[in-house]
N, C-alpha and C positions, 0 to 999 in steps of 0.2 A: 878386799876386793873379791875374794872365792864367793864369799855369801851375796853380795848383790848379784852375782852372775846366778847363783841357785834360789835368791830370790824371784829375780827376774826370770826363772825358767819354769817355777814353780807357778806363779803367777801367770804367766802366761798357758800351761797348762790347766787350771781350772778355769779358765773364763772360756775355755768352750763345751764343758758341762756334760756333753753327751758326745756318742760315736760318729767317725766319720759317715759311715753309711745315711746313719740317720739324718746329718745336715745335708749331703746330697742328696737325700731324697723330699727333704724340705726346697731345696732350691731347683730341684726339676720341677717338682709342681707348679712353683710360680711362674717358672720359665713357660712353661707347656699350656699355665692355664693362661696366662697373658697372650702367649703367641695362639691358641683353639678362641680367646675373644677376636685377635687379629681377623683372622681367617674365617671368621664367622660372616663376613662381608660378602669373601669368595663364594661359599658353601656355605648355605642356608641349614642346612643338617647336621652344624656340627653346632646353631644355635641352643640345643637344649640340653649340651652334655655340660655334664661335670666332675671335674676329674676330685676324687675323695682320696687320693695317696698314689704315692709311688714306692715300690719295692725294686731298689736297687739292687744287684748281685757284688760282693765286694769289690772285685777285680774291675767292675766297670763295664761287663761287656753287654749286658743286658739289663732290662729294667723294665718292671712290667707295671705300667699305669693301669690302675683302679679307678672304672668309670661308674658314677650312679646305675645307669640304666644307659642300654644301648641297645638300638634295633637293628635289624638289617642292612636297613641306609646310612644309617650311623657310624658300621663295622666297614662300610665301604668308603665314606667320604676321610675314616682316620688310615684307613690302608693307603689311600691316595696320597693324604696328607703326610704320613709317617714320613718321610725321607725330606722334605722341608724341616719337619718339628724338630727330625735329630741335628740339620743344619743350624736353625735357630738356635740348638743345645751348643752346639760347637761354637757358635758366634760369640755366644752371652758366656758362657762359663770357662775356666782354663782348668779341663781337665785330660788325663793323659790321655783318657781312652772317651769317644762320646758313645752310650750305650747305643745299642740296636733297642728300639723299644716294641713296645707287645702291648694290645690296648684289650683289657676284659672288663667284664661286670665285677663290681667290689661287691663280692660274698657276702660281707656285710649287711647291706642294703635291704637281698633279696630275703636275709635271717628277718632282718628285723619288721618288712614287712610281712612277712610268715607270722610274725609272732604279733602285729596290728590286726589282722587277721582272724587270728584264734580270740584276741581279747575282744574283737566285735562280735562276736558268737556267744559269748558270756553274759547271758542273764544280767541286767544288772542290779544288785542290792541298793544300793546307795540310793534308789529310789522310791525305799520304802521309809515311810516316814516311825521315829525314832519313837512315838508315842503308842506304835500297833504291838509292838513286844519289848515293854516294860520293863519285863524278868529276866531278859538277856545282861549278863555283866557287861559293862562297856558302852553301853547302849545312851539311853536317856538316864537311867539311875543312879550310876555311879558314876558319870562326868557331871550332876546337877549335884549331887553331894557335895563333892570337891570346891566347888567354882562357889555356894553357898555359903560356906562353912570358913570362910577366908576374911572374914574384915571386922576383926569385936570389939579391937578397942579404940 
């Protein structure tokens, strides 16, 4: 009887795969993105957001949503909305503590358009055709070798 109790404990331990943090902050997002489509009816301004993650703090007391892009009127209609979003949190989930939440630009975002950016600035090679330099390795020469050279008998 010992071992199916430390099966059964054992088992149940791996089928949740990853940290508590990380599942609550999986299920705030859907909570938060469900309830900002909600409200999207109310306030027209909170039509173009979209939330890319949430960072929970362990103990639950805060938690800071990761938003695409957010403007002025953006940062105003989730300030208004914030103490709803966190009620919605309290409704739908059974947690001890429902975090204060915090709404920013996901750093992310503004990286990786920085770095769309710089690659539009970039010359582009790819549009010289493969037959203007020959003598380069890699080029036209030595992928028509290869691709030739493959079918004899």
């Amino acid at each position: 009887m010992t071992n199916r109790r430390s099966k059964k404990a054992h088992s149940h331990r791996s089928t949740r795969g990853y940290a508590r943090t990380a599942r609550v902050n999986e299920v705030l997002r859907e909570v938060l993105a469900e309830q900002l489509e909600r409200m999207e009816v109310q306030d027209e301004r909170l039509g173009m957001l979209t939330i890319t993650g949430v960072q929970c703090e362990p103990d639950l007391r805060h938690a800071t949503v990761l938003m695409s892009s957010m403007g002025e009127s953006q940062i105003e209609a989730l300030g208004a909305m914030r103490v709803s979003l966190q009620a919605a949190i309290s409704r739908e989930l059974r947690l001890r503590r429902t975090p204060q939440l915090r709404f920013t630009a996901d750093p992310a975002v503004a990286a990786g358009q920085r770095i769309e950016e710089i690659l539009a600035r970039i010359p582009h090679s790819a549009d010289v055709e493969p037959e203007e330099h020959p003598g380069e390795p890699g080029v036209a020469g030595g992928a028509a070798e290869v691709t030739s050279g493959g079918g004899g008998d």
